[in-house]
N, C-alpha and C positions, 0 to 999 in steps of 0.2 A: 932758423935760429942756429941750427949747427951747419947748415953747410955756406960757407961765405963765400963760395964762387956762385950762389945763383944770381939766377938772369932778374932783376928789376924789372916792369915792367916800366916801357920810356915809350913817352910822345915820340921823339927823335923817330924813332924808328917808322914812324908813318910820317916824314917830309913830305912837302908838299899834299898832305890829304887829310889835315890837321884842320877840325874848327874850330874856333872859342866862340862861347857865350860869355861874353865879358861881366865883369860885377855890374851891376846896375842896369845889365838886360834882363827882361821878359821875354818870353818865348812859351805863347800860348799853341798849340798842339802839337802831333808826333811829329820825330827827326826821323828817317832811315837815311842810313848813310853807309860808306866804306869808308873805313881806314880809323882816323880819330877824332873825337870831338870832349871837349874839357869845357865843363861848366862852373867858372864862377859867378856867375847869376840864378836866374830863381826859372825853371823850364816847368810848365804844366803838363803834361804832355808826356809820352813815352816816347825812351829811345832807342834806337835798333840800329845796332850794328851788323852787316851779314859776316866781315872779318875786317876786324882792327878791335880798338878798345875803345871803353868811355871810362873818365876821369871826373869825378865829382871834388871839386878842392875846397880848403875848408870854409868859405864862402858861399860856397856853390850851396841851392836847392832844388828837389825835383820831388816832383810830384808826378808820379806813372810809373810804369814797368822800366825796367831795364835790362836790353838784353843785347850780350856784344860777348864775345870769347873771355875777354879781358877785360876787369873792372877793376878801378882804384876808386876808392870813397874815402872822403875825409871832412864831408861837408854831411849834409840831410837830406835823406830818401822818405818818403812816405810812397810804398808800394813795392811791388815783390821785384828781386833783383835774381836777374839767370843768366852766370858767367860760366857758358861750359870748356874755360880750362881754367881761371885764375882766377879769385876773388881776393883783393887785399882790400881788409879794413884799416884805416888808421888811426891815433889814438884820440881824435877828434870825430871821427864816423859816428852817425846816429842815424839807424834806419828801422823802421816802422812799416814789418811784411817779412814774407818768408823767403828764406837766400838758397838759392839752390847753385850747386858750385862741383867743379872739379876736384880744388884743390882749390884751398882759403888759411889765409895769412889773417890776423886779427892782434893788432899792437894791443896792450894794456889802456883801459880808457875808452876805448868803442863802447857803443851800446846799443844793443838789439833788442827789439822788443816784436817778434813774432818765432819762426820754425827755421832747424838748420837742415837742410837736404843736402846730402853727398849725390853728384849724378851717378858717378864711376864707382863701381867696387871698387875700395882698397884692398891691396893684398894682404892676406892674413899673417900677423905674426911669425916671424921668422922662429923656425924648429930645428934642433939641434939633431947633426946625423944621428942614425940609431946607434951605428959604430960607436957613440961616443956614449950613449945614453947606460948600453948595457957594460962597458967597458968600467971597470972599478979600480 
Protein backbone atom coordinates (compact mmCIF):
# COMPACT_ATOMS: atom_id res chain seq x y z
CA UNK A 1 0.00 0.00 0.00
CA UNK A 2 2.65 2.52 0.83
CA UNK A 3 5.33 1.51 -1.17
CA UNK A 4 4.49 1.81 -4.98
CA UNK A 5 7.68 0.66 -6.49
CA UNK A 6 6.81 -3.07 -5.53
CA UNK A 7 7.30 -5.88 -7.67
CA UNK A 8 3.60 -7.39 -8.77
CA UNK A 9 3.63 -10.65 -9.01
CA UNK A 10 3.39 -11.44 -13.35
CA UNK A 11 2.92 -14.68 -15.42
CA UNK A 12 5.25 -12.76 -17.89
CA UNK A 13 7.88 -13.62 -16.05
CA UNK A 14 7.78 -17.51 -16.38
CA UNK A 15 7.54 -17.19 -20.59
CA UNK A 16 7.41 -20.03 -22.19
CA UNK A 17 6.69 -22.29 -18.77
CA UNK A 18 3.19 -20.81 -18.42
CA UNK A 19 -0.07 -23.32 -18.20
CA UNK A 20 -3.66 -22.46 -18.41
CA UNK A 21 -6.56 -24.28 -17.33
CA UNK A 22 -8.89 -22.44 -19.41
CA UNK A 23 -12.65 -21.58 -18.35
CA UNK A 24 -14.61 -24.49 -18.97
CA UNK A 25 -11.88 -27.01 -18.31
CA UNK A 26 -11.91 -29.75 -15.72
CA UNK A 27 -8.85 -31.12 -14.42
CA UNK A 28 -9.47 -33.96 -12.15
CA UNK A 29 -6.05 -34.74 -10.03
CA UNK A 30 -2.80 -33.25 -8.89
CA UNK A 31 -0.54 -30.88 -11.28
CA UNK A 32 3.30 -30.56 -10.22
CA UNK A 33 4.94 -28.49 -12.26
CA UNK A 34 7.78 -25.52 -12.68
CA UNK A 35 7.27 -22.12 -13.51
CA UNK A 36 3.41 -21.06 -13.92
CA UNK A 37 0.01 -22.34 -14.23
CA UNK A 38 -3.32 -20.00 -14.17
CA UNK A 39 -6.55 -21.51 -13.47
CA UNK A 40 -9.62 -20.14 -14.93
CA UNK A 41 -11.52 -23.49 -14.88
CA UNK A 42 -12.57 -25.70 -11.95
CA UNK A 43 -9.14 -28.18 -10.93
CA UNK A 44 -9.84 -31.09 -8.31
CA UNK A 45 -6.76 -31.79 -7.37
CA UNK A 46 -3.82 -30.18 -5.79
CA UNK A 47 -1.29 -28.06 -7.16
CA UNK A 48 2.51 -27.81 -6.58
CA UNK A 49 4.82 -25.69 -7.76
CA UNK A 50 8.56 -26.58 -6.76
CA UNK A 51 9.48 -22.58 -8.22
CA UNK A 52 7.10 -20.38 -10.16
CA UNK A 53 3.64 -19.33 -9.13
CA UNK A 54 -0.03 -20.45 -9.29
CA UNK A 55 -2.64 -17.85 -10.30
CA UNK A 56 -6.34 -18.64 -9.50
CA UNK A 57 -8.57 -15.77 -11.61
CA UNK A 58 -11.69 -14.81 -10.75
CA UNK A 59 -13.32 -17.59 -12.64
CA UNK A 60 -10.98 -20.11 -11.62
CA UNK A 61 -11.82 -23.08 -9.00
CA UNK A 62 -9.95 -25.43 -7.01
CA UNK A 63 -10.48 -27.81 -4.80
CA UNK A 64 -6.96 -29.26 -3.02
CA UNK A 65 -3.78 -27.92 -1.52
CA UNK A 66 -1.89 -25.25 -3.02
CA UNK A 67 1.42 -24.96 -2.89
CA UNK A 68 4.03 -22.85 -5.06
CA UNK A 69 6.42 -19.72 -3.70
CA UNK A 70 3.97 -17.40 -5.23
CA UNK A 71 0.11 -17.29 -5.20
CA UNK A 72 -2.41 -14.92 -6.69
CA UNK A 73 -6.17 -15.86 -5.95
CA UNK A 74 -9.10 -14.07 -6.97
CA UNK A 75 -11.26 -16.86 -7.89
CA UNK A 76 -12.38 -20.03 -5.09
CA UNK A 77 -9.99 -22.33 -3.13
CA UNK A 78 -11.59 -24.98 -0.92
CA UNK A 79 -8.33 -26.31 1.01
CA UNK A 80 -5.28 -25.04 2.54
CA UNK A 81 -3.02 -22.63 0.60
CA UNK A 82 1.09 -22.65 1.28
CA UNK A 83 2.82 -19.54 -0.61
CA UNK A 84 6.25 -19.41 1.07
CA UNK A 85 7.16 -15.91 -0.20
CA UNK A 86 3.99 -14.19 -1.49
CA UNK A 87 0.31 -14.59 -1.02
CA UNK A 88 -2.01 -11.89 -2.79
CA UNK A 89 -5.75 -12.19 -2.15
CA UNK A 90 -7.84 -10.14 -4.44
CA UNK A 91 -10.99 -8.51 -3.74
CA UNK A 92 -12.89 -11.34 -5.31
CA UNK A 93 -10.82 -14.25 -3.53
CA UNK A 94 -12.88 -16.78 -1.46
CA UNK A 95 -10.83 -19.49 0.21
CA UNK A 96 -12.15 -22.09 2.52
CA UNK A 97 -8.74 -23.57 4.81
CA UNK A 98 -5.81 -22.29 6.44
CA UNK A 99 -3.16 -19.76 4.51
CA UNK A 100 0.03 -20.14 5.58
CA UNK A 101 2.39 -17.33 3.88
CA UNK A 102 5.53 -15.31 3.83
CA UNK A 103 4.24 -12.32 3.27
CA UNK A 104 0.29 -11.70 2.18
CA UNK A 105 -1.45 -8.74 0.29
CA UNK A 106 -5.31 -9.06 0.87
CA UNK A 107 -7.57 -6.18 -1.25
CA UNK A 108 -10.84 -5.27 0.62
CA UNK A 109 -13.74 -7.92 -0.36
CA UNK A 110 -11.60 -11.30 0.09
CA UNK A 111 -13.12 -13.75 2.29
CA UNK A 112 -11.49 -16.39 4.39
CA UNK A 113 -13.11 -18.53 6.19
CA UNK A 114 -10.39 -20.76 8.18
CA UNK A 115 -6.41 -19.83 9.94
CA UNK A 116 -3.79 -17.16 9.05
CA UNK A 117 -0.15 -18.45 9.53
CA UNK A 118 3.00 -16.25 9.05
CA UNK A 119 5.88 -18.94 7.95
CA UNK A 120 8.62 -16.17 8.61
CA UNK A 121 9.11 -14.02 11.70
CA UNK A 122 8.49 -10.59 11.08
CA UNK A 123 10.72 -8.19 12.56
CA UNK A 124 9.80 -6.60 15.57
CA UNK A 125 8.79 -3.10 15.74
CA UNK A 126 11.12 -0.50 15.05
CA UNK A 127 12.76 1.13 18.52
CA UNK A 128 13.91 4.46 18.84
CA UNK A 129 17.97 4.99 19.78
CA UNK A 130 18.26 5.21 23.38
CA UNK A 131 20.21 8.40 22.65
CA UNK A 132 17.00 9.91 21.75
CA UNK A 133 14.80 8.22 24.47
CA UNK A 134 16.63 9.58 27.52
CA UNK A 135 17.66 12.88 25.67
CA UNK A 136 14.78 15.70 26.89
Amino acid sequence: MWNKDKRKIDLQRFSGKTSLIAAGAHLNGDLRFQGAVQVDGRVCGNLQASDGMIRVSAEGQVEGELRAPRIVIDGEVIGDVYASEHLELGSRARVCGTLYYGLMEMAMGAQIEGGLCPLKEQPGPLELPESLVTAE
